[in-house]
C-alpha positions, 0 to 999 in steps of 0.5 A: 909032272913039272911045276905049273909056272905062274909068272905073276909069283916070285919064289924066294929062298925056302925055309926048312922045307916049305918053299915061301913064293910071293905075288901081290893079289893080296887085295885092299891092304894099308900100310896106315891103319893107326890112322884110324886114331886121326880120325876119332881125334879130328871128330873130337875137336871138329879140326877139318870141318872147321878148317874147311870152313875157312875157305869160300867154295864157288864151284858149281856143286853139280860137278863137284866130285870132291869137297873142300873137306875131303881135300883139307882132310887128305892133306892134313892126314897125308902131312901126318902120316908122311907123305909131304909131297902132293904127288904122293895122293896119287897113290894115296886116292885109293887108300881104304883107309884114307877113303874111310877117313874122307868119309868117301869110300866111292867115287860118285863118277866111274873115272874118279878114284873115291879121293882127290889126287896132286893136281886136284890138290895142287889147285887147291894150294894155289888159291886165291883171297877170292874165287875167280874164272879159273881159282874157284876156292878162296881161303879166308886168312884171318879165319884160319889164323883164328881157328889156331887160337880157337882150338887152342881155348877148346883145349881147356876145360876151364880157363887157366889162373896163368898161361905163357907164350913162346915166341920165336922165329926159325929159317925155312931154307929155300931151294929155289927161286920162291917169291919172297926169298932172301939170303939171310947172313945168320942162318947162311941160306936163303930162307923164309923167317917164320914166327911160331907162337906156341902155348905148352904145346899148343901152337897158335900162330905160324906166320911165313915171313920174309927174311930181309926183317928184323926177327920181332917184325909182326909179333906186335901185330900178332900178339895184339890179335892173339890175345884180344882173342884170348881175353875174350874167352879167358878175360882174366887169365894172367899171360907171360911172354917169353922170347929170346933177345930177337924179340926184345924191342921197344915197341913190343914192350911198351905194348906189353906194359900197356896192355897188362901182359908181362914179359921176360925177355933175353937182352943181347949183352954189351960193355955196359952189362957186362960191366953192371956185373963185374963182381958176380963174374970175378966172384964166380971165376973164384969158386969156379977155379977153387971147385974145377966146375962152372959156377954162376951169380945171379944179380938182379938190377935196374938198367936202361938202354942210352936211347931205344928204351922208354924207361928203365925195366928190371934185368938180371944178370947171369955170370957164369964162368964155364971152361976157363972164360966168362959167359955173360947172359942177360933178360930182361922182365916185368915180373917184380922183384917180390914175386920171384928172385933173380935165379928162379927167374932164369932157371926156371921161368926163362930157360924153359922156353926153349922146349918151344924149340923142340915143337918147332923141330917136330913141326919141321922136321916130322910135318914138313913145315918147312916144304916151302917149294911152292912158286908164291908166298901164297901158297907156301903158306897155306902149305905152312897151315896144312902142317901146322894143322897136322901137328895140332892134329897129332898134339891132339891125339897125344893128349887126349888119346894117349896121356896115360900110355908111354907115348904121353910126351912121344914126338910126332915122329914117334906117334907115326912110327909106332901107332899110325904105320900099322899094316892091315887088311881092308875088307869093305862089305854092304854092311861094315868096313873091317880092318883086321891090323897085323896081330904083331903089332907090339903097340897094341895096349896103347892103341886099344888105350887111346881108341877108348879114350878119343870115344870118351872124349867124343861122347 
């Protein structure tokens, strides 16, 4: 008797003796199951409500089929998961999982699909300050850069004796003809120049900027309003910024000295530094080429600019002799001389800061911050917020869910790969929704781990 042909099988090799066939009538299955831990995270710290509330909605409620939840929530947890562009919730709409993180798992109309899909979202990204004819959501900026500083403080249990902040700028290279684009001679593209404020791993602010300015244009503006904010919670809290020599101008200084905020600062190196340090170089060229390996002095001195400075401020000086030539470095600080030596100063308190960059790089290349291809400045940056929103999101779940497990200091990257891409059944009934994940899931512990901490946390 032949073989009865079903053509929606596909055979395969077989293996042994069994033949191994094919077909895709397994039913609801998801390949984002871990997502599930983005959930039980954003309930913990209320991200999406919140966000959501930032945006004033003017369409006429009898008609809405999708909130403005829902969509902040899609798009958010589809940065998190992956999926950067808005033509990939067309597929997404129907993800069980999805719809169970929407708090959505049917359409209330027979030719909708339980969650939003691109265009949907698209006219969400091109909203307006205000609801008009034809853009009926508007997003409240100053509220958004708020809420980045309120989650912040939710953070801490208590408020800290101490806290530093990072500043810092990076190129978003532009592939197009974006409202606001400029070639940028150092970066050597066309680029936006977003400012980053972070705190640890905390992110504060993220800014999308032009990049025909100065890399410090704005910070003054941004730091006065992040930490008028921070001192209204934490009024006395100690705060350091740190930044690189980009950042070293006279106005955010002064601020600084006004305002009783330290600082420490790199400061660009000219003849007149490098002179001020002659003898720690010659000393260190000696012990470099007696011992073969790089040496450094430190000195720790007064100096002021011929023009741009107000007032003469404390710098140190680092002269390191390293592969046969000098290599002058300088910052400049605040912090007194009887608080901390010159060495400790650079190596440890000023060197530190470029583990920001590291966040900025799980920003960029894990969120897709830098998914800048919108028409307007506008847009793009609510598209800047929406991954900024994923990485406080995703820096959530790594500390509360998994400070205990060996994902503690893991990037975004690594989360997404090992705890969220969990392939897993749906099966939706009246009563529960069960996802039955694959049982070879190696992460298993800390999965089980992280769930019991984010209902602890959530109690």
């Amino acid at each position: 008797m032949p073989t009865e042909c079903n053509p929606a099988l596909f055979e395969f090799a077989s293996v042994e003796n069994p033949a191994v066939v094919a077909s895709f009538d397994g039913g609801r299955i998801t390949s984002d199951a871990g997502a599930l831990l983005l959930g039980a995270t954003d309930r913990v710290i209320g991200l999406t409500r919140r966000f959501a509330a930032c945006f004033k909605d003017s369409r006429n409620g009898d008609f809405v089929e999708h909130s403005v939840q829902t969509l902040v929530t899609q798009r958010i947890v589809g940065i998190a998961l992956g999926y950067e562009d808005l033509i990939d919730h067309d597929e997404l709409r129907h993800d069980p999982v999805m719809a169970v993180l929407a708090g959505k798992l049917a359409a209330t109309r027979s030719d909708c699909a339980p969650l939003a899909g691109k265009s949907t979202l698209n006219r969400l990204e091109l909203r307006r300050t205000e609801p008009t004819r034809y853009t009926k959501i508007a997003a409240d900026r100053g509220a958004i850069e708020a809420l980045l500083v309120d989650l912040f403080l939710d953070a801490h249990a208590k408020a800290p004796r101490q806290i530093t902040l990072d500043l810092d700028a990076t190129d978003d290279p532009l592939h197009g003809h974006q409202e606001g684009r400029f070639f940028h001679g150092y970066y050597d593209n066309y680029c936006y120049l977003p400012l980053y404020v972070f705190c640890g791993r905390h992110l504060l602010a993220a800014k999308l900027r032009r990049s025909n300015i100065d890399a410090a244009a704005g910070s003054v503006e941004e730091v006065t309003r992040i930490i008028s904010q921070i001192r209204a919670r934490w009024p006395r809290v100690r705060i350091l910024l740190r930044a690189d020599s980009g950042f070293c101008r006279e106005a955010l200084m002064a601020w600084c000295e006004a305002n009783r905020v330290d600082y420490v600062f790199g400061l660009a190196g000219n003849d007149r530094l490098v002179a001020a340090i002659k003898a720690e170089l010659t000393a260190a060229r000696s012990e470099a080429e007696a011992s073969r390996k790089p040496a450094r002095r430190f000195k720790d001195f007064r100096w002021s600019t011929g023009e741009s400075w107000s007032r003469t401020r404390r710098v140190i000086g680092k002269a390191q002799w390293t592969q046969g030539e000098a290599n002058p470095r300088f910052i400049v600080t605040s912090l007194p001389a009887a608080g901390i030596a010159a060495r400790p100063l650079y190596e440890t308190i000023y060197c530190a800061r470029g583990e920001m960059e590291n966040r900025i790089k799980e920003c960029q290349l894990d969120l897709f911050a830098d998914r800048t291809s919108a028409a307007t400045m506008q847009a793009n940056q609510l598209r800047l917020w929406f991954a900024s929103l994923a990485y406080v999101l995703m820096a959530g779940l790594r500390r509360i869910g998994l400070a205990h497990t060996q994902f503690a200091n893991a990037t975004c990257g690594t989360m997404r790969l090992k705890l969220l891409k969990i392939g897993a059944l749906v099966r939706i009934s009246v009563r529960r929704v069960v996802i039955a994940m694959a049982s070879a899931c190696p992460w298993q512990h800390e999965f089980a781990l992280a769930h019991a901490m984010l209902r602890r946390a959530g109690a």
